[in-house]
Every structure is written in C-alpha cells, then in structure tokens.
N, C-alpha and C positions, 0 to 999 in steps of 0.2 A: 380476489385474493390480494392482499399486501406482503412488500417487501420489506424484511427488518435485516439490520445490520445490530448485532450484540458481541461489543467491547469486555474481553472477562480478563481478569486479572486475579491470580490463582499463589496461591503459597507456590514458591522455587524454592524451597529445602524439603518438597517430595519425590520419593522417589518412583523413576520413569513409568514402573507398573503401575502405579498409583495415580500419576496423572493421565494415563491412557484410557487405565478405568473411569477416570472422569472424563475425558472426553466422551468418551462412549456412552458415557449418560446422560450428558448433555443432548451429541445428538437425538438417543435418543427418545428422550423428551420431545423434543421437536418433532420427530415422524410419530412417534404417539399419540400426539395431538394433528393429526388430519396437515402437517407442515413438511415441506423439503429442503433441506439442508443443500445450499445453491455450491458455499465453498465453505470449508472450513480452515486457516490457515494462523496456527501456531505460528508469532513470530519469537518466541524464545526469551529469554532472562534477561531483564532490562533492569536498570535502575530506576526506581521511582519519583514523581517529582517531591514527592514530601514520606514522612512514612507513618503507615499503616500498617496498625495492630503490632510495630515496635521491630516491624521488616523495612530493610530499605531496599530492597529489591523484590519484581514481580517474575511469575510467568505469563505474558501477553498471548489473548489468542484472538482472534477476530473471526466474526461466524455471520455469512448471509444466509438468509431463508428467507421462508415464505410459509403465511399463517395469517391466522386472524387472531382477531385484539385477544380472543380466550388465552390460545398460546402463547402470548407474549406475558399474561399474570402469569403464568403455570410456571413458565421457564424462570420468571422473578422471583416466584414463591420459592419454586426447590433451590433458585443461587443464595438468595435469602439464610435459607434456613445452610446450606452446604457449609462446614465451616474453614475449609480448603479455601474457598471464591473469597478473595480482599476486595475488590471492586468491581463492577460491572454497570456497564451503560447501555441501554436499547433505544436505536435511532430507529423511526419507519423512513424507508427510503422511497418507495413510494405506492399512491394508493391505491394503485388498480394499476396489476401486474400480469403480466399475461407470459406463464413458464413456457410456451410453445414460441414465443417472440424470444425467450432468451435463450433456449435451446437450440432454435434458427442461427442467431447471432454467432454464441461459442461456435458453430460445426461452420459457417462462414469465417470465423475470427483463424480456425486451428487449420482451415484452408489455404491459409495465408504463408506459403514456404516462406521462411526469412533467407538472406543468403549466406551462403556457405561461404567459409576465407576462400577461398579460390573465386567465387563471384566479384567482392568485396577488392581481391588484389588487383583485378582486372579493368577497373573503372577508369572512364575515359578522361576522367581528369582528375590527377593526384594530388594530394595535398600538397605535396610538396612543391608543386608546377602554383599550383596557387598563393603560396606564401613568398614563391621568389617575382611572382608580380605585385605584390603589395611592396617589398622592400625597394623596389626602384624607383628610382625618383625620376622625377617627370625633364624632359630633354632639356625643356624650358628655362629649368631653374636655374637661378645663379648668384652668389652670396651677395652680390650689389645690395640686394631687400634688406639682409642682417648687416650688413656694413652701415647701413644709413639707418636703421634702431641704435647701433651704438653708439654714432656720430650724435643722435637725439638725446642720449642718455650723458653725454659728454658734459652737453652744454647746459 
C-alpha cells in the first residue's frame, strides 16, 4: 500500500453546501477505490500565486491517503473532469506504507499530554530570570578597551 498526499484547489465563490458536497466526494472516491483517507484538512481561502480560469483567489484543502497507483487516476480523472477543482497536485509520499505503524504512532503521538498554563507558569527557570543574565555585563569589564579604539581612531 502507498501513501499519497493530494493538493486541491477548488472555486471560493461556492457556497458552504456546495463544497461539503465536494468534499464528500472526494473522500469518497478514495474509500471507493479499496483507499483510506489518513487526514483530510481544508486550509481555507487564500490568494493565488497567479490566476486561474480569471479567479484570483482559491479554496486550499490538503488530503493524505492511501491506495494504489488505480486510485490515484480515478481520483485525477473525476478532479479533471469536476469543474469546481482549479488545481490539484498528487505527491506519493511513500511506497510501502504500513496503516497499522501509523495508527500506532497517532494513538502514541495523542498520548502525549502537552502542558497546561499552570504547568508552563511553574517552571523552574523563567524567562525573565534568564534575559536579566544575558543583560549583565561581565565584572571584568571596563571602558579602558573603548577608550584606546577611539584614541586609535583619533590618530
């Protein structure tokens, strides 16, 4: 089994119904054809870098699965033919995937408490305890060093 990552970029003067129902066909497409849809993750209305079909602006969505090379024409053919879809690009991310090694991984990753502001306030050394040791200057120092650059710069 291979992993694909597919870049779509979709008319943004649709409205919400309308691109939900796309989404949902998208996926799926993708479980239709023997594939599992890993994330799917709309990043929303972005500017374009040049414009297409006379829009300067997209909606971006970003979609990982997993399939084989069949699935990967099926899903090209029906974005192809969709006339919503402005751009779309399929990357394989890699070639021998193994969904039980990323299913391990997520339920390991979501195990991960992060800390709570109360954890976070608590830390034994504060920022602020560290930025007033960089501001000090060292006992040593003494303007002699800069007085004899200028004396050099005189002459």
């Amino acid at each position: 089994m291979r992993k694909y990552e597919t870049f779509i970029i979709s008319d943004p003067d649709l409205p919400d119904e309308i691109n939900t129902a796309l989404d949902g066909k998208i996926q799926s497409i993708v479980t239709s054809n023997q594939g599992e849809v890993l994330t799917y993750a709309p990043w929303g209305k972005r500017k374009l870098a040049y414009p297409i079909r006379k829009r300067t602006r997209g909606l971006y969505v970003l979609m990982e699965y997993t399939g084989g090379p069949q699935l990967v024409a099926e899903l090209e053919r029906n974005l192809r033919i969709d006339e919503r879809i402005l751009k779309f690009i399929t990357v394989l991310l890699e070639e021998h995937f193994d969904p039980e090694r990323e299913r391990e991984r997520r339920v390991a990753q979501a195990a991960v408490v992060p800390f709570t502001e109360e954890e976070e306030s608590v830390s034994p050394i504060s920022v602020e305890a560290e930025e007033e040791e960089e501001e000090k200057m060292p006992e040593n120092f003494e303007d002699r060093d800069l007085k004899h650059e200028d004396e050099q710069q005189e002459d």
